[in-house]
Structures are given as C-alpha cells and as structure tokens.
C-alpha positions as CSV (number, residue, x, y, z in Angstrom):
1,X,162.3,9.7,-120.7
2,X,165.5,9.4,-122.7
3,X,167.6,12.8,-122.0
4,X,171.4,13.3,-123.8
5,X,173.4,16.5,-121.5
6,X,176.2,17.6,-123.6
7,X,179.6,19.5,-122.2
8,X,182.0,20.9,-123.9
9,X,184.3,20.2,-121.5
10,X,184.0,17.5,-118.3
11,X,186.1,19.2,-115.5
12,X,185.5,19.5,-111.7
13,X,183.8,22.7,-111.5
14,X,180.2,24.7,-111.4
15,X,178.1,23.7,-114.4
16,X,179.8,20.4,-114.9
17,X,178.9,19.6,-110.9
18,X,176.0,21.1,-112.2
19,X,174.9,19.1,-115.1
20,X,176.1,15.7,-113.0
21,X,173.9,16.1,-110.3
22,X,171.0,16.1,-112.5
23,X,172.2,13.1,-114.9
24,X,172.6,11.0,-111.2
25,X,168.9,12.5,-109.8
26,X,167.4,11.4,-113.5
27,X,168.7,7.5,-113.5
28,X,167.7,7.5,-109.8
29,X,164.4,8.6,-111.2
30,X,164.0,5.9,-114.4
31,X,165.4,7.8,-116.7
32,X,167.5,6.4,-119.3
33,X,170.6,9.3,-119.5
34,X,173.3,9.7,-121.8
35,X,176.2,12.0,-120.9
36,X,178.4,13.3,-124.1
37,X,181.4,15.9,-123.5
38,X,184.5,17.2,-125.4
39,X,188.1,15.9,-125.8
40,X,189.1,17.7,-122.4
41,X,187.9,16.0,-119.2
42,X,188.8,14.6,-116.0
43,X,189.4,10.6,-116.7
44,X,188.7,10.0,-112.3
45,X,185.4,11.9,-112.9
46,X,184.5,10.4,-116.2
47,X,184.8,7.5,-114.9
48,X,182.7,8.0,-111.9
49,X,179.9,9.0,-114.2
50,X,180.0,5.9,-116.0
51,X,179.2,3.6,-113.2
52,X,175.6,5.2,-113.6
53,X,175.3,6.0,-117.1
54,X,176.3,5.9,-120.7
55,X,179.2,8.6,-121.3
56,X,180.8,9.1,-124.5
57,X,183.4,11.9,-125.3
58,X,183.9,13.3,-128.6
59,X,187.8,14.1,-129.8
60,X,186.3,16.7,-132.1
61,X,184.4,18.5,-129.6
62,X,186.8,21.0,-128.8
63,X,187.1,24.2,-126.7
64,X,188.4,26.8,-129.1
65,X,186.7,27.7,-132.1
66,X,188.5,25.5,-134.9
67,X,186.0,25.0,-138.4
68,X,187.4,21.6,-139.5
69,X,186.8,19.9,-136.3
70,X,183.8,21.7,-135.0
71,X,182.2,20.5,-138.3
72,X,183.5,16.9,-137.4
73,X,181.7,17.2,-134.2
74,X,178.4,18.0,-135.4
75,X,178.4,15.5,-137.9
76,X,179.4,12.7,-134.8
77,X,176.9,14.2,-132.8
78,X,173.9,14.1,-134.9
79,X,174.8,10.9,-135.9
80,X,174.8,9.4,-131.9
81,X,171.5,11.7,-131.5
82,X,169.6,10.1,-134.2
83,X,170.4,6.7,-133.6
84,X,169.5,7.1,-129.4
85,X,166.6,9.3,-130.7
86,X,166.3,10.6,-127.3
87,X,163.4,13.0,-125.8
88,X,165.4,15.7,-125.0
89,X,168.9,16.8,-125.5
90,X,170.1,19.4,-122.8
91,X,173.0,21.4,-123.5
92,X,175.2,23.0,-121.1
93,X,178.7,25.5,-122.1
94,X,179.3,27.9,-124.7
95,X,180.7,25.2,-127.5
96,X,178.9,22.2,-127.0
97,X,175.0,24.6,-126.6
98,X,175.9,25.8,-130.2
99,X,177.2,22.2,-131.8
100,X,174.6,20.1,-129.6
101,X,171.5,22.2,-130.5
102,X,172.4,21.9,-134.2
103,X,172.9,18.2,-134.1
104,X,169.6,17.5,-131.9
105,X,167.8,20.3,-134.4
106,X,169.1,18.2,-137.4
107,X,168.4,14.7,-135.8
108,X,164.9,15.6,-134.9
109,X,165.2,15.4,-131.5
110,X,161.6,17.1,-130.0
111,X,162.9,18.8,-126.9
112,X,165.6,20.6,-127.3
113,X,166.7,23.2,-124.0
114,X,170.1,24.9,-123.5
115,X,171.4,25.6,-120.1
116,X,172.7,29.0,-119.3
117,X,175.8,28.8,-117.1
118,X,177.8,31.3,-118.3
119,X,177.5,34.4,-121.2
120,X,180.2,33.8,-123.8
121,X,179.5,37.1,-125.0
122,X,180.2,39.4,-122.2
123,X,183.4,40.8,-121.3
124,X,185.4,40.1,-125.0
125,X,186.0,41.7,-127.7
126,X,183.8,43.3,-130.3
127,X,184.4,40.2,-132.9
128,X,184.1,37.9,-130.2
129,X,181.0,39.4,-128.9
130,X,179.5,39.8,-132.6
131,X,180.2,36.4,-133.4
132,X,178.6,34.4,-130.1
133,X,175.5,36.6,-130.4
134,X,175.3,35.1,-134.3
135,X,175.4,31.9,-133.3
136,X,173.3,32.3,-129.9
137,X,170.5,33.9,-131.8
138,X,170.8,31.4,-134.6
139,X,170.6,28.0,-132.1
140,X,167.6,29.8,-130.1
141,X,166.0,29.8,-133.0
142,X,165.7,25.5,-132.3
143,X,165.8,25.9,-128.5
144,X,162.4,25.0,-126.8
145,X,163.9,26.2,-123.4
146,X,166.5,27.9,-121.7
147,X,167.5,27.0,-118.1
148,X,169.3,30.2,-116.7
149,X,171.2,29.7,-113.1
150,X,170.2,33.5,-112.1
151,X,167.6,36.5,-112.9
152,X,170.6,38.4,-114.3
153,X,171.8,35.7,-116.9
154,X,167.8,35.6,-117.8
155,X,167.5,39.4,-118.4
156,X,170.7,40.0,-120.4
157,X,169.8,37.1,-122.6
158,X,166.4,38.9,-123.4
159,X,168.0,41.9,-123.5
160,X,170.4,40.4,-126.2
161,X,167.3,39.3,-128.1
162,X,168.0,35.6,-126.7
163,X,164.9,33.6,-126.9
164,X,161.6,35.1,-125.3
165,X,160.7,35.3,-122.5
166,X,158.5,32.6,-121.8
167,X,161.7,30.4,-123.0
168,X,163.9,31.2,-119.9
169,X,163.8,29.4,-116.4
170,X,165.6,30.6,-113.6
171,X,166.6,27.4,-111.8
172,X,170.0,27.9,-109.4
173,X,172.7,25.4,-109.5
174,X,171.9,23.5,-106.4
175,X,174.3,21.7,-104.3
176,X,174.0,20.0,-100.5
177,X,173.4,22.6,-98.0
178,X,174.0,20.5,-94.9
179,X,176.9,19.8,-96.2
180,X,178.8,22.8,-96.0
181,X,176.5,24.2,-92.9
182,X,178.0,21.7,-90.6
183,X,181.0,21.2,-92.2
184,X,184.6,20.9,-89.7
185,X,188.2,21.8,-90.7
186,X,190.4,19.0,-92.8
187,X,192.0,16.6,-91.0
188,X,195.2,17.5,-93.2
189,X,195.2,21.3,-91.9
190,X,198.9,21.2,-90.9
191,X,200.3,20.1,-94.0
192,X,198.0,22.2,-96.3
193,X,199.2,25.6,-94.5
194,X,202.6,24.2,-93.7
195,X,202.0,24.7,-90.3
196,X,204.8,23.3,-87.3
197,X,203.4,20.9,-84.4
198,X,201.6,22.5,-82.1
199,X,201.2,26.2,-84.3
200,X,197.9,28.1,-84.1
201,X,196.0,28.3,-87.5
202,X,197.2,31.8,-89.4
203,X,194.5,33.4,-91.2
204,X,193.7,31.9,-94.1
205,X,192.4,33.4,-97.6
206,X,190.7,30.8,-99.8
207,X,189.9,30.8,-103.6
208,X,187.7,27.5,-105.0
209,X,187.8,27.8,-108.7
210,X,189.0,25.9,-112.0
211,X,192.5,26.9,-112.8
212,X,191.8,28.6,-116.1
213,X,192.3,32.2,-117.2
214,X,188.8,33.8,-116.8
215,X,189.0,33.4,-112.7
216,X,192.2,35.7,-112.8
217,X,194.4,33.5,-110.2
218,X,197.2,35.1,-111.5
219,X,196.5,38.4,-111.5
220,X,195.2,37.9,-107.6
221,X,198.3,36.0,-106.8
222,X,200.3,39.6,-108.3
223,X,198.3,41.2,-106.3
224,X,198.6,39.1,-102.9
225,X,202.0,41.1,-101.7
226,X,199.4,43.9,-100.4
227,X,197.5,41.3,-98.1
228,X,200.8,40.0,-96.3
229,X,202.2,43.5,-96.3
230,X,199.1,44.4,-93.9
231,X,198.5,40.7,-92.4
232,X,201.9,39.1,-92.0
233,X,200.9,35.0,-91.3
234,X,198.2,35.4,-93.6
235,X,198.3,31.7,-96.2
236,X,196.0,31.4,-99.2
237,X,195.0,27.9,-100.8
238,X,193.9,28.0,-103.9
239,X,192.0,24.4,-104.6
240,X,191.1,23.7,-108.1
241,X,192.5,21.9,-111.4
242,X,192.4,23.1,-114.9
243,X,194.4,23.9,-117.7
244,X,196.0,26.6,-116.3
245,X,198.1,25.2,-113.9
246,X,201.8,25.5,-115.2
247,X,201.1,29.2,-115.8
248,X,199.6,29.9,-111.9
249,X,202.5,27.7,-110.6
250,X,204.9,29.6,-112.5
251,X,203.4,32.4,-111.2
252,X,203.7,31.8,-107.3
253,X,207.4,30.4,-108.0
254,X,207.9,34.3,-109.2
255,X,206.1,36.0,-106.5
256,X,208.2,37.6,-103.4
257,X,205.4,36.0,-101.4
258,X,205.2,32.8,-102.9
259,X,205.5,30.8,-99.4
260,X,202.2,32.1,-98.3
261,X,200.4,30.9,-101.6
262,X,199.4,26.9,-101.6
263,X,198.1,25.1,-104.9
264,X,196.9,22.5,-103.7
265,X,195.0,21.0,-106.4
266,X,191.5,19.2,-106.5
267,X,190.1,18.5,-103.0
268,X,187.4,16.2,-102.7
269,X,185.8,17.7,-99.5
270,X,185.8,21.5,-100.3
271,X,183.1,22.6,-97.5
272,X,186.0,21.6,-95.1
273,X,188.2,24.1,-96.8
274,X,185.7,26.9,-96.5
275,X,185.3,26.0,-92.3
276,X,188.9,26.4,-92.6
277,X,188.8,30.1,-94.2
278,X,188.5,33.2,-92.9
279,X,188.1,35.1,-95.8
280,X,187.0,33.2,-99.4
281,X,187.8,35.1,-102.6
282,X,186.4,34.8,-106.7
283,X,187.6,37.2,-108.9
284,X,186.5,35.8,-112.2
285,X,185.6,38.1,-115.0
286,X,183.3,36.0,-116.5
287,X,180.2,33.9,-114.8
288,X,176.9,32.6,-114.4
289,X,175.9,33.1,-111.1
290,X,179.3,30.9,-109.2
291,X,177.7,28.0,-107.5
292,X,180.8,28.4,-105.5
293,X,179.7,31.7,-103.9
294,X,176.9,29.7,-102.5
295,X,178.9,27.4,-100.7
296,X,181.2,30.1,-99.0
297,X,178.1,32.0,-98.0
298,X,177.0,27.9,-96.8
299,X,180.0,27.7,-94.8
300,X,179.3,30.9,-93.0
301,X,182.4,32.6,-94.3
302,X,182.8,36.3,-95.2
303,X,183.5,36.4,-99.6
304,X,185.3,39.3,-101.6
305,X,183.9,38.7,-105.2
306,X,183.8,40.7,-108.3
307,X,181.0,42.4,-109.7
308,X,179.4,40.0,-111.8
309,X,175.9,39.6,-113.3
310,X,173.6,37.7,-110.7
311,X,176.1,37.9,-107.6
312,X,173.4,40.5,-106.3
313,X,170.8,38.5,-105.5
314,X,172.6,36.4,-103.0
315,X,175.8,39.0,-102.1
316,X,174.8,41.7,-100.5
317,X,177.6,44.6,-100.3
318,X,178.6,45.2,-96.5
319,X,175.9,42.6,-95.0
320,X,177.7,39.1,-96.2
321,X,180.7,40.4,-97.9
322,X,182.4,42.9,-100.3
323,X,181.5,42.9,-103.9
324,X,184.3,45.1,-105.7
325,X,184.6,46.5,-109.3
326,X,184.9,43.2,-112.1
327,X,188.0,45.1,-113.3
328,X,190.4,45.9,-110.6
329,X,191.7,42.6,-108.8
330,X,193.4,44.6,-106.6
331,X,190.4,46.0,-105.4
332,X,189.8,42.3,-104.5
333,X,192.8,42.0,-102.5
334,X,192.7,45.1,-100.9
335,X,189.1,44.4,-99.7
336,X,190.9,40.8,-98.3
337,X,193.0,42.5,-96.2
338,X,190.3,45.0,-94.9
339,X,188.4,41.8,-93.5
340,X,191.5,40.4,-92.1
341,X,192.5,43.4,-90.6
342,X,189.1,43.8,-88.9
343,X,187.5,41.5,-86.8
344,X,184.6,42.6,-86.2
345,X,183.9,43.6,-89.5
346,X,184.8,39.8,-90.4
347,X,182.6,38.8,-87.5
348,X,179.6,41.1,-89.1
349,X,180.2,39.4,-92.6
350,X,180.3,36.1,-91.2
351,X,176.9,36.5,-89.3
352,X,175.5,37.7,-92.4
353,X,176.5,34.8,-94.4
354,X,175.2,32.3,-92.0
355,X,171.1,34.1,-92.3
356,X,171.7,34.1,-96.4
357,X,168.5,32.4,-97.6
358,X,170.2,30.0,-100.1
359,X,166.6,27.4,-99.7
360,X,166.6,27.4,-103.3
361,X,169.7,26.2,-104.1
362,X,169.1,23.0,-102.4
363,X,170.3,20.0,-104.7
364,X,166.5,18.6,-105.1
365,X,165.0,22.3,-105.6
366,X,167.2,22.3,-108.9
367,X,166.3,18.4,-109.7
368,X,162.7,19.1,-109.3
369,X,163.0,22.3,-111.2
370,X,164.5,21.1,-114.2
371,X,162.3,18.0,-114.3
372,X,159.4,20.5,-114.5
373,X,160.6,22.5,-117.2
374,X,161.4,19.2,-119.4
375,X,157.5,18.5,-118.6
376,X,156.5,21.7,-120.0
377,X,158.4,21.4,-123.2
378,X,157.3,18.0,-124.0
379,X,154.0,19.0,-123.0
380,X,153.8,21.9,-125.3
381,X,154.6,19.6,-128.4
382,X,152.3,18.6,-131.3
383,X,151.0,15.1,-130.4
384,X,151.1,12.9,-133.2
385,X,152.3,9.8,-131.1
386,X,152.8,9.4,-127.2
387,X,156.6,10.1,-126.8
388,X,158.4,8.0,-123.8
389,X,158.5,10.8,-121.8
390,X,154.4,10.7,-122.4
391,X,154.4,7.0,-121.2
392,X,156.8,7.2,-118.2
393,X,156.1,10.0,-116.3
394,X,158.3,9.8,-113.3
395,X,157.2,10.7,-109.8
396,X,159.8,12.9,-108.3
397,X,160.0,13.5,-104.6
C-alpha cells in the first residue's frame, strides 16, 4: 500500500507522536510511506523520520490562514499526490486536513481519511467557528473516513453535521505502556529542580505540553503564586518546545515566584519526568483527547486537567484526579495545591491512576486499528483494477 500522512506542522507533541508511530509501524509492515508537513517543524525530528521514509516539507503549508500561500500549497500538494499516486492520503491537523483532502480529492487519490486530533472549531469565535465548519463540511464531503482519538471528538463531529456516522472510528492515540509503568526518576533530578547535594526531592508539579497558546502555560504560571503560598518547596517543570517560548519565559522572568518555575525544554525520556511528579497538570482549552493524560495516568500519578471533550472517559473526577472548569486556570491551580496539601488524597489519586484501564491505548492497538480502517475504505471502493493495497495485503501482528 502506498499511504501519504500530511501535518501541518512537524513538532514533538500528541498527534505528531501520533501520526509517526503509524508512518514507522507501516514501513515495518511493507508499506511504501510518504510523510509531508508544513514550513514549521523540528529539523532533529524530521530528520529522524527520514532515515525510514520519504519526508518532504512544504514552505507554503502554513499555520495561519493566509489565501496566497494556502493556494500555493494545494497546488504543490496535488501536484506531489498525483505523481506518487498513492492509495491513501491520511490527513492529520486543522490546516493541512483541509488543504490535503483537496489535493488528494483533485489528484484522484481513492482513499482519502482525515484524522481527528483536535476540533478547530470549538472554543473561538463566531467567524472562526463559522468558517472551520465551512470548510470541514465541504472536505467531508471527499473524506472516505474519519479516525477520531475519542467518543467525544466522534459525537461533536456528528453533531456538527461532520461526516456520518459510519465515517468515524474511534481509535486512541497509542503510545508504550510499559514504558511509563515502570519508569524511574531522571538521572539529572538535581539539576532539573535545582536541588543542593544531599537535599530531599520537594514536591514537584509537572506540565508535558507544546509551548503554544492553546495549553495556557502562561496563564497557569500567573496563577502558580497560590500553589507556593500553600506548599512552600513546591518546583514545577514545564517540558515542552514550541513557538511560544519567548512569551512563557518572559513570563516566569516576571513572576514573584519565578525560582520555583523550570522550562526545561524538550526531554527525550518524559515517563521519567512523570515518576518524578507528584502532581501532573494540562490546562489546554483546546484538545483531542491529550495522549499526554494517558501517560500521567501510565506513570501512576494524580492529574488536574481541564474539562475538555473526551477527558471523561479515562479521568474520572475524585477517583484518578480532578477535572476542573476549561475556563478558570486558577481552578487548576488551586486543585494543585489541594493534592499537595493532602496526602492521602494524593495517595487515593495515585492508586486510582495505577487501575486506569488504558489497554487500548497500547501503540499496536492503534497500529492495528488504523490498518483496519484503511482496509475498509479500500475495500468499499468500486473495483475497476486491483489497487496495490488489493495486491499487498500486509499481515499485521
């Protein structure tokens, strides 16, 4: 099978992790896999991904809405599509599932399916919200499947008149259990928390998320004061790159508690930051269902998130954490310091995060999943010709 994933943007977070771990389980399967993503990425990561496929990144594929070059991109994409004529072309983030599924709809392309990671629609403004529904219910007009990563995401596209519903397939972003089960603290603890030689580990607040506006670092870090007002040594690490970093670093240069906050960037071994947490925090106003929740809830730890669409099925309110309202950060921190204050509701938390069923967010669940659905749309297609996909089926385990 020949399969094209296209990103609007090639960072190190959800539905990029995401969308690679599927590109690497395809080649390792005999696929033939071609990664295209937009004019912001992470040069380390891209090139990682090209030791095992094609990757090619577009300079007109851009994040913001911008005609000129949004036309520009189509046109290059179509162009790349109908030369690789591949079997299916798998789109994943707001921008590049609008531009792709054009291009693959103009270049042919028979199996076309859209990946729902996130809902551009939700929580922005009436325009903004008038204008992603256009163009969502226009490209689902061309989209042979959606892959949702909750129920949630699933229900408000139908809701929304997205697709139908034999079009949407909940599949969850998968990721390495084990991993983050059995994980132990990094060996660099001391320097992350600034700690002297021989100091006992403070409590520690941890936030895993891509430094960009819609996670609302800034507004927790403005609210943070509260948490070392009531826990004194309390240190929060907030791991993650992304465009936003001058402005959160400016931030914690301006905050009266700005020695307790550590940026510390991306770390390559984050299910040794969440053994080293006591308390891991999201406070996005826009998601999918956060793979990253997963993995606190993996790591055993207690999580304050907000209220988002799909955080239900897996966070439970007062059995494996504290979901508070998706408007009121400080909500968020003042349910931190709750946890902190009290251990044994920490402890409770904590033993309800380590009995979370996550079994279906195992990384070859998801694999296997979204080879299935690929199946089904190729199977459901008018046979004129055996298509490649027809002639190699793969066997995957």
């Amino acid at each position: 099978m020949r399969i094209v994933h296209v990103l609007t943007r090639l960072y190190r977070a959800g539905s990029e992790e995401n969308t690679l771990a599927c590109c690497h389980a395809q080649v390792k399967h005999g696929h033939e896999v071609l990664l295209v993503h937009g004019n912001e990425f992470d040069p380390s990561l891209q090139a990682t991904a090209a030791k095992t496929m094609r990757v090619v990144a577009l300079d007109a594929l851009v994040h913001p809405i911008s005609p000129s070059k949004d036309v520009m991109a189509l046109t290059q994409l179509w162009r790349l599509l109908r030369d690789w004529q591949p079997d299916i072309v798998h789109t994943h983030q707001s921008k590049a599932g609008i531009i792709g599924r054009l291009a693959a709809r103009q270049a042919r392309v028979p199996g076309i399916i859209h990946g729902v990671h996130i809902l551009p629609f939700v929580q922005v403004s009436k325009v903004q919200k008038r204008t992603f529904l256009a163009a969502e219910r226009l490209t689902a007009k061309y989209t042979r499947a959606f892959i949702d990563v909750s129920q949630s995401m699933r229900d408000i596209c139908l809701h929304h008149h997205i697709g139908s519903p034999t079009q949407h397939y909940v599949v969850h972003s998968g990721f390495d259990l084990t991993r983050f089960s059995q994980a132990k603290w990094p060996k660099e603890t001391p320097q992350l928390l600034g700690m002297a030689p021989g100091e006992s580990k403070p409590p520690v607040v941890l936030m895993l998320a891509a430094l960009e506006p819609r996670k609302r670092h800034i507004e927790f870090i403005e609210a943070f004061p509260q948490v070392v007002e009531r826990v004194p040594e309390v240190q929060l690490i907030l791991a993650g790159e992304g465009p936003a970093r001058a402005e959160i670093e400016a931030a914690i240069a301006r905050s009266p508690v700005g020695r307790h906050i550590h940026l510390i960037g991306y770390h390559s071994e984050p299910e040794k930051l969440i053994s080293l947490a006591d308390v891991c925090v999201l406070t996005s106003m826009r998601e999918g269902l956060p793979r990253v929740v997963m993995q606190y809830l993996a790591g055993g730890r207690p999580c304050v998130v907000s209220d988002l669409p799909g955080l239900g099925e897996v966070v439970k309110h007062g059995i494996n954490g504290i979901v508070t309202p998706a408007g009121d950060v400080n909500a968020a921190a003042a349910a931190v310091g709750d946890v902190l204050e009290y251990e044994p509701l920490r402890a409770h938390f904590a033993e309800g995060a380590r009995h979370t069923d996550l079994t279906s967010w195992g990384i070859d669940a998801m694999c296997d999943s979204v080879e299935t659905v690929y199946q089904s749309v190729l199977a459901t297609l008018p046979s004129t010709a055996p298509s490649k996909a027809q002639v190699h089926q793969s066997q995957w385990h």
